[in-house]
N, C-alpha and C positions, 0 to 999 in steps of 0.2 A: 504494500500500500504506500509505503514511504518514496518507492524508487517512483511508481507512475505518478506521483503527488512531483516530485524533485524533476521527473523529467521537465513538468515545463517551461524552465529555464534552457534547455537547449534547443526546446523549441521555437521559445521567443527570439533564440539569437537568429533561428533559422527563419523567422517571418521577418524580424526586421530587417534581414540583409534581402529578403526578398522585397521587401517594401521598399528598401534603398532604392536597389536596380531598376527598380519599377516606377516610380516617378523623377528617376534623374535618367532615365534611355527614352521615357516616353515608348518605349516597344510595344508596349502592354498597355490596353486601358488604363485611364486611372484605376478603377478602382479595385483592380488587383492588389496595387500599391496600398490602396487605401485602406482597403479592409482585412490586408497582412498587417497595417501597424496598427489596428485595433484588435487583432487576434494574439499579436505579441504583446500588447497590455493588458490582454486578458491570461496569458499565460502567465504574466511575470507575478501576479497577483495571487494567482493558483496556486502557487507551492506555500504560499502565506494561510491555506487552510490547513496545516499543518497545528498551527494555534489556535486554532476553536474548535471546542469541544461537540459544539452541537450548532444547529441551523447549517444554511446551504454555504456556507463556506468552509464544512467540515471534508476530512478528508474523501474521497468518493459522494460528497452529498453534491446539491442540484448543480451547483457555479461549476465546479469540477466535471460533472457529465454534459452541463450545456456546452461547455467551451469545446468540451474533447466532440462532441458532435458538428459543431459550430466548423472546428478544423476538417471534418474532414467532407461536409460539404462544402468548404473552400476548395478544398483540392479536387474533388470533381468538379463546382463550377470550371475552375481555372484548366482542369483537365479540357473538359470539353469544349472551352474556348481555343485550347491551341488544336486539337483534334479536327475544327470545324472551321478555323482562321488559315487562307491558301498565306502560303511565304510568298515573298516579293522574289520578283525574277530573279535579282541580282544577287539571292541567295539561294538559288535553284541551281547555280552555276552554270547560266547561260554566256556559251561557248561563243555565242557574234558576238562583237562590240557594238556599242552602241548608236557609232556612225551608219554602220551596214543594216540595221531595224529600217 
């Protein structure tokens, strides 16, 4: 209980560098960006139910199973975005230049 409680400080580091990349490349919708750095301040928070003994900030109570649910319909959304998003030619590795188009 302690370790899935502790993990989500490594998860928060893994949303916020994704929420970095993601509003400083613009590659990605905002709100990829956006709602990675609000799932890493939900995560950072999380391992703080380690101190309360009871309500939904306890360890496995509601905060802890919303978030961890919360995560992993981010990753499907975000999944199905790049699943369903064509890449730009020029990262297709199209072989003309772009004088000869």
């Amino acid at each position: 209980m302690v370790a899935a409680t502790w993990r989500g400080y490594t998860v928060a580091a893994l949303f916020t560098a994704i929420a970095a990349a993601a509003l400083r490349t613009r590659s990605v919708p905002r709100w990829v960006g956006a709602t990675a750095a609000v799932l890493a301040l939900a995560q950072v928070v999380r391992p703080l139910g380690l101190y309360a003994s009871s309500g939904p900030f306890e360890p496995l109570g509601a905060f802890s199973t919303i978030s961890f649910l919360l995560d992993g319909v981010w990753v499907l959304a975000v999944s199905i975005l790049f699943l369903r998003r064509p890449a730009p030619a020029s990262a297709m590795g199209d072989p003309a230049p772009a004088a000869m188009r």
